[in-house]
MARDOTOR-901380 format. One record per residue (C-alpha): x, y, z. Coordinates in Angstrom, 2 decimals. Example, Ala and Ser with C-alpha at 12.3 -4.5 7.8 and 13.67 -1.06 7.14 Angstrom:
<nodes>
NODE; 12.30; -4.50; 7.80
NODE; 13.67; -1.06; 7.14
</nodes>
This chain:
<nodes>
NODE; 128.48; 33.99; 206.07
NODE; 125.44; 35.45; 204.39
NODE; 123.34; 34.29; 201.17
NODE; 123.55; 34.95; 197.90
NODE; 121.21; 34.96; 195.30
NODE; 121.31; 33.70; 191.23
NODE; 118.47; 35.23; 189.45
NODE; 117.61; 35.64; 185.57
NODE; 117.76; 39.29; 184.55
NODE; 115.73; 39.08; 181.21
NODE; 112.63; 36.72; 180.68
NODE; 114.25; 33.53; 181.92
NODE; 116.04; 30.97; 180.33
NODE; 119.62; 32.86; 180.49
NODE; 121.61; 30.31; 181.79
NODE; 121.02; 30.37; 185.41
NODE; 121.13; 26.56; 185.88
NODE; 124.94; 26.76; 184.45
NODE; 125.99; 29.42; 186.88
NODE; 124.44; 27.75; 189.85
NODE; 125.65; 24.51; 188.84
NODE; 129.39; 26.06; 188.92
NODE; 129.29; 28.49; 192.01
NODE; 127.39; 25.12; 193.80
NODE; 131.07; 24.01; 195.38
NODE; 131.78; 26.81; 197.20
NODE; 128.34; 26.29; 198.71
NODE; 127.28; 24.32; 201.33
NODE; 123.52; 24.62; 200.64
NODE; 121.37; 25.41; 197.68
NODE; 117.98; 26.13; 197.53
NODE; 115.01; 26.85; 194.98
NODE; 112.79; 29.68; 196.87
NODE; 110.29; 30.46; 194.02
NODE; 107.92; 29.02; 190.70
NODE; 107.26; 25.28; 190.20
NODE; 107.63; 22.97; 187.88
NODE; 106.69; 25.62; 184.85
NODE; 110.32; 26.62; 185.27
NODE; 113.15; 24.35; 184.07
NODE; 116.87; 24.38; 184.20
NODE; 119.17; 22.33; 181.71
NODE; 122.42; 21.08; 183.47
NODE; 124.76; 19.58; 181.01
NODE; 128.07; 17.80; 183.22
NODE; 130.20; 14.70; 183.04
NODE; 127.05; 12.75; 184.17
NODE; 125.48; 13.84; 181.07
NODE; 121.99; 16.71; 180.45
NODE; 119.71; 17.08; 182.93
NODE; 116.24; 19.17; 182.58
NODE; 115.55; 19.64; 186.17
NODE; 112.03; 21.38; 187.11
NODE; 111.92; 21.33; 190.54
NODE; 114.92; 19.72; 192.09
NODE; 117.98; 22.72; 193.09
NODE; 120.68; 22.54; 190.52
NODE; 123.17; 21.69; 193.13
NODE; 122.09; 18.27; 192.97
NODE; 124.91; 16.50; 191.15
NODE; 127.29; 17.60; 194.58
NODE; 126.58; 14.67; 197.01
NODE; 128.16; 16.37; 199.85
NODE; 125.68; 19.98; 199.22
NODE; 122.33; 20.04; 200.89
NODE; 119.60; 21.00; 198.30
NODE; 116.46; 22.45; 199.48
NODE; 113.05; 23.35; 197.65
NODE; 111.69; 26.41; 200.19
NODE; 108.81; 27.46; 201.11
NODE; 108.30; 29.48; 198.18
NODE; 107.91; 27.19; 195.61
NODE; 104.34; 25.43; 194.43
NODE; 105.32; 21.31; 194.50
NODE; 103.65; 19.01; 192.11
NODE; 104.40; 15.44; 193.81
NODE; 104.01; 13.09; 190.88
NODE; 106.64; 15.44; 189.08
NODE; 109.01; 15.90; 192.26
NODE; 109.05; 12.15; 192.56
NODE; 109.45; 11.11; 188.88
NODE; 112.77; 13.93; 189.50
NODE; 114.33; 11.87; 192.28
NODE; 113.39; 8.67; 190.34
NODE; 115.24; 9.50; 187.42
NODE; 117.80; 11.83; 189.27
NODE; 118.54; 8.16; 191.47
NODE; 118.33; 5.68; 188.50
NODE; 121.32; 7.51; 186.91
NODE; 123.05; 7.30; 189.98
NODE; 122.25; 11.19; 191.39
NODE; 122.06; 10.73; 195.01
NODE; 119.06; 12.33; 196.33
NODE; 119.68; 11.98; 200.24
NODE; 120.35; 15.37; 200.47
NODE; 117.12; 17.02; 199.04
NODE; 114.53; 18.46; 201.34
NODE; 111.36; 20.37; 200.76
NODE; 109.25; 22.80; 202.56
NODE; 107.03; 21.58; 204.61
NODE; 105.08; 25.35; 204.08
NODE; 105.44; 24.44; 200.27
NODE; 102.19; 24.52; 198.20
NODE; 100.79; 21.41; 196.65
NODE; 99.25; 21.72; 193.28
NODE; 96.69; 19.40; 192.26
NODE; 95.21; 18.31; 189.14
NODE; 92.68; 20.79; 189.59
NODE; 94.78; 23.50; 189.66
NODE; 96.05; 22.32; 185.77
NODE; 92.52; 21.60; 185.02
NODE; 91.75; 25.74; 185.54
NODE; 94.92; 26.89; 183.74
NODE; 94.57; 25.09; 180.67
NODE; 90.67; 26.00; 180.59
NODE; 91.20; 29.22; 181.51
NODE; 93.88; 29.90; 179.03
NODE; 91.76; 28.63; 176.25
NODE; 88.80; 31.01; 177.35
NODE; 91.17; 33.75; 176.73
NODE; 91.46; 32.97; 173.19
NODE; 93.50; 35.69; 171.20
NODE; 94.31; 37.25; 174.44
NODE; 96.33; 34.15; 175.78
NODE; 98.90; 34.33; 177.92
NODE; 101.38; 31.82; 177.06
NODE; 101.06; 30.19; 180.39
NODE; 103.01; 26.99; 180.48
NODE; 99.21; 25.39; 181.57
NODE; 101.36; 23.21; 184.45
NODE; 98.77; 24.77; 186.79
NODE; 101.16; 26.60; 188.80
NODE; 99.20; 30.11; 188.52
NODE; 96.04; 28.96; 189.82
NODE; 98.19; 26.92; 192.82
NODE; 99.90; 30.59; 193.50
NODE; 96.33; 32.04; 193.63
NODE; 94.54; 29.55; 196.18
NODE; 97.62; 30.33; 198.04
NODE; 96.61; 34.04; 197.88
NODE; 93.44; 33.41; 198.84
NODE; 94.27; 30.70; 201.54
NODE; 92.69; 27.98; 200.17
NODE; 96.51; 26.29; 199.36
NODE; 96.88; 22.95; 200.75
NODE; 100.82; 22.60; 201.75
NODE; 103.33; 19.76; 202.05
NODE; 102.36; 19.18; 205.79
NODE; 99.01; 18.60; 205.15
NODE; 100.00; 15.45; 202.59
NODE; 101.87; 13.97; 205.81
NODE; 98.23; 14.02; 207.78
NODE; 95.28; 12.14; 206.29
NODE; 92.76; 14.14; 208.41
NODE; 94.16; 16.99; 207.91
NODE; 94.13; 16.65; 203.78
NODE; 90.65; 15.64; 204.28
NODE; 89.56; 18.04; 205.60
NODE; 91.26; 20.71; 203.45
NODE; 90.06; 19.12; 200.51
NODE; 86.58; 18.75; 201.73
NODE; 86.71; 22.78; 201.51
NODE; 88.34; 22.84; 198.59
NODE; 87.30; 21.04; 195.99
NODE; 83.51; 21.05; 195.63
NODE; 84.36; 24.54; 195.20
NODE; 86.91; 23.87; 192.59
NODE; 84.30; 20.88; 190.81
NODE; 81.53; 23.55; 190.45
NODE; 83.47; 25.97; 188.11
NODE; 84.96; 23.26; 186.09
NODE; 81.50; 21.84; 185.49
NODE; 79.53; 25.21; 185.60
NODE; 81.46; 27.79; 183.71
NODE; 83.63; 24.70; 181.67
NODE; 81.30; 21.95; 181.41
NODE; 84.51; 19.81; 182.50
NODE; 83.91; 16.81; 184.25
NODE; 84.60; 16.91; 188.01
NODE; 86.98; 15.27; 189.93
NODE; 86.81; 12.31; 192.16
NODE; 86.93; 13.14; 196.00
NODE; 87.67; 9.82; 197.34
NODE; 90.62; 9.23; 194.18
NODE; 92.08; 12.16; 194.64
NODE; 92.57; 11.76; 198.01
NODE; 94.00; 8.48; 198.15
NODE; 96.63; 9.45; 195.46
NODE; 97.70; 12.47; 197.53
NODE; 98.01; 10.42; 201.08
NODE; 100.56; 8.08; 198.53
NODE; 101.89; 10.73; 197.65
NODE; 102.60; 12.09; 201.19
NODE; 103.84; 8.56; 202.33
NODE; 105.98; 8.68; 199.58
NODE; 107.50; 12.28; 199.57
NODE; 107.55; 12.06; 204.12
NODE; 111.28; 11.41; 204.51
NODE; 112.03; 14.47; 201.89
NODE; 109.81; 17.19; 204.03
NODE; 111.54; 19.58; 206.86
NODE; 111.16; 22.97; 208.27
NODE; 113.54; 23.66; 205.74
NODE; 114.22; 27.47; 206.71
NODE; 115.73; 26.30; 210.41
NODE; 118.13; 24.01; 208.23
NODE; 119.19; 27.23; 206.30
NODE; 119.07; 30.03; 209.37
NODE; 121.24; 26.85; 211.51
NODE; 123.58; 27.49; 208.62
NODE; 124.13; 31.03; 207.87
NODE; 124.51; 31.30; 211.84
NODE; 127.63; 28.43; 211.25
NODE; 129.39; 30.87; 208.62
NODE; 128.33; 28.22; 205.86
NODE; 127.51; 29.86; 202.22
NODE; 123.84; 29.52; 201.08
NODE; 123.16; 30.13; 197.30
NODE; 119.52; 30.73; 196.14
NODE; 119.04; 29.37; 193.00
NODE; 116.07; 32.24; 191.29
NODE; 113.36; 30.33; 188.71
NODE; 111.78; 32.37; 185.88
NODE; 113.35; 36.09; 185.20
NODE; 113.16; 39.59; 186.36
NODE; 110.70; 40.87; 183.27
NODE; 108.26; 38.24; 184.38
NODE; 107.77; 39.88; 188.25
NODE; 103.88; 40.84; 188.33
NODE; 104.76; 44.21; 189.39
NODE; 108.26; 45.12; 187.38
NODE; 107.55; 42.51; 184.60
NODE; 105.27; 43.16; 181.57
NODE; 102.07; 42.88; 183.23
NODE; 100.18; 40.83; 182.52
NODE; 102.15; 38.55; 180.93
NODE; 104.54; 38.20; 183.37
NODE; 104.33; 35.25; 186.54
NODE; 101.70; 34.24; 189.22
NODE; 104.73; 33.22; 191.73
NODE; 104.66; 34.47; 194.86
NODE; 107.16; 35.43; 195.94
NODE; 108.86; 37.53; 193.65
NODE; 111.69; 35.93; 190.90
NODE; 113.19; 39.31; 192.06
NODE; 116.14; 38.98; 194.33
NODE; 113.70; 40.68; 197.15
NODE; 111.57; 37.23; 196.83
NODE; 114.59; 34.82; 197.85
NODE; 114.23; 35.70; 201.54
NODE; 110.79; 35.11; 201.60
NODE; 110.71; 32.36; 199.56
NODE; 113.37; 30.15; 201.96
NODE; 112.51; 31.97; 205.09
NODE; 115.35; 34.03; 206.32
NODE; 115.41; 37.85; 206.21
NODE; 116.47; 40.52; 204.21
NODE; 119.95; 41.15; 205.71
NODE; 121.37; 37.68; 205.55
NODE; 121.33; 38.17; 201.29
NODE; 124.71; 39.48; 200.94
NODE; 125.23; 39.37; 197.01
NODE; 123.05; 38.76; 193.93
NODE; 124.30; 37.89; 191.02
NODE; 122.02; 38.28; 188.27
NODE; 122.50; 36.29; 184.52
NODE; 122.18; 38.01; 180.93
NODE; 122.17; 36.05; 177.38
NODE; 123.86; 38.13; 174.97
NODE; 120.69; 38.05; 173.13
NODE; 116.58; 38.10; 173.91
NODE; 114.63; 35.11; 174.71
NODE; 110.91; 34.75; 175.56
NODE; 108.55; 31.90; 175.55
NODE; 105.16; 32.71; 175.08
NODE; 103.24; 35.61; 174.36
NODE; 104.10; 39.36; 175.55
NODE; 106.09; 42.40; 174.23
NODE; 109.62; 41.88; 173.08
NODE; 110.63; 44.79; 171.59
NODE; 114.25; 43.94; 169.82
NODE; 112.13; 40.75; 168.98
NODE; 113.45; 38.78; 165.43
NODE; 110.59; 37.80; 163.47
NODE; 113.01; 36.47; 160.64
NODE; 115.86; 34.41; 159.07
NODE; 118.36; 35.76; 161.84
NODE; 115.71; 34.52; 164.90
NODE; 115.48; 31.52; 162.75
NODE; 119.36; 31.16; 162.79
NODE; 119.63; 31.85; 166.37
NODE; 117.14; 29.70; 167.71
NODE; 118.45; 26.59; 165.72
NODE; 122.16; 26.95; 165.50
NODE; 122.87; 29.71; 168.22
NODE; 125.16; 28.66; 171.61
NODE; 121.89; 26.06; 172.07
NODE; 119.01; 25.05; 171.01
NODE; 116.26; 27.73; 172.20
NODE; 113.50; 25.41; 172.93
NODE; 111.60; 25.52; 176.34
NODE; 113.31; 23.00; 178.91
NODE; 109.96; 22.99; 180.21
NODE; 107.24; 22.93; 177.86
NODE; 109.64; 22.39; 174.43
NODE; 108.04; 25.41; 172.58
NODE; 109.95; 27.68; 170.28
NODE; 111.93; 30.56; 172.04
NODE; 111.20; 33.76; 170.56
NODE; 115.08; 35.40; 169.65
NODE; 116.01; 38.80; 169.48
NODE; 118.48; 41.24; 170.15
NODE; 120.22; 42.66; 173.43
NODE; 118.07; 45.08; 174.83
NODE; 119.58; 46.98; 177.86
</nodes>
């Protein structure tokens, strides 16, 4: 049975974390394949509201596997303080695995964002300053460090020998930021390794296994269609590679383009954006007031709790 795909069709924040969370049971796997922890997804169920950034929606099914692909930039300390709070409320977590081809981001990488969003001054971009841009850059640029290399001391050692006097001499050069500490940064990342080992697999041969045993795979889309760098309102749109399109899910879990059988895209029935960028049915008055306050819910960031800008459907 092939894939199918959930994705936001405005600027995010439609709702997709509902729909996945009801077509999880008739799933047998679900799976995040793009964005990091600067996306978020509010679950509300009999186990109470959940603001998951990183963990698959399908979570609260203890017989679903939930998988975070290769397509998605991993920030441990958040991933684990997830699965500690997912487990302390009694959210079995046995069933979560992550890419072992994932990116790590590192404090570094939310060092640069924040400091480079600032440089921009009037020209911001909103970012969510989580440092998942400049982690979907190095990955560009192959200087990523992935989830493998936190299971093999040498190997992180080695990649970070490479990478971060590079990183230290622009924050202390052209940010006059203090530098990071090799030999701290290291040890905190081999923790977290030790830490996050029993989670990591070659997670696309646990969803290719499936599709070839006629089980349903749903791919659970982060961010929105307007925010693609190439469809989106460049430039304020997303750094993730791949795509929030339904083209990136593929890529982003490792499987190809002919196994996606359906996508099934999610509309509010009014404009939200967080952060700056056009929004042309945009309400800059009492009515966006009204709607972000005492609309369907709250329209505050589930990520970074900033105001949603409201306005109307615009098709």
């Amino acid at each position: 049975m092939p894939a199918f795909v959930v994705i936001g069709g405005q600027w995010g924040d439609e709702g997709k974390g509902r729909m996945v969370d009801l077509l999880a049971q008739d799933a047998a796997i679900i799976a995040r394949y793009s964005a990091g922890d600067n996306a978020g997804h509010t679950i509300i169920n009999h186990m109470g509201k959940f603001a998951l950034h990183l963990v698959p929606a399908g979570i609260f099914y203890p017989d679903k596997v939930c998988l975070i692909g290769n397509g998605v930039v991993i920030n441990p300390a958040v991933l684990l303080d997830e699965i500690h709070q997912l487990e302390e409320r009694g959210v079995s977590t046995k069933n979560l695995f992550v890419s072992d081809r994932a990116q790590v981001l590192f404090p570094y990488h939310q060092m640069l964002d924040e400091l480079e969003e600032r440089a921009r001054g009037d020209a911001a971009l909103g970012t969510t300053k989580r440092g998942v841009g400049p982690a979907f850059v190095d990955k560009i640029a192959r200087r990523g460090i992935r989830m493998a290399d936190l299971l093999e001391p040498d190997a992180l050692r080695a990649r970070l020998e490479q990478v971060l006097p590079e990183k230290n001499a622009v924050l202390v050069k052209l940010y006059e930021a203090e530098p990071l500490d090799f030999e701290e940064l290291f040890d905190a990342f081999v923790k977290f390794g030790c830490e996050l080992k029993p989670y990591v697999r070659d997670t696309s041969s646990i969803v290719c296994d499936a599709l070839d045993n006629g089980e349903q795979v749903l791919l659970e889309g982060a961010q929105g269609s307007l925010l693609d760098v190439d469809a989106g309102t460049y430039p304020f749109v997303t750094s993730s590679a791949p795509s929030p399109l339904a083209a990136g899910a593929p890529i982003g879990i490792g499987i190809g383009p002919t196994q996606i059988e359906r996508v099934v895209g999610v509309y509010k029935a009014y404009m939200t954006r967080v952060g700056a960028g056009p929004m042309p049915t945009e309400l800059d008055d009492e009515t966006g007031d009204i709607l972000r306050r005492e609309g369907p819910a709250p329209e505050f960031g589930a990520t970074t709790g900033r105001p949603r800008r409201c306005g109307w459907f615009d098709g």
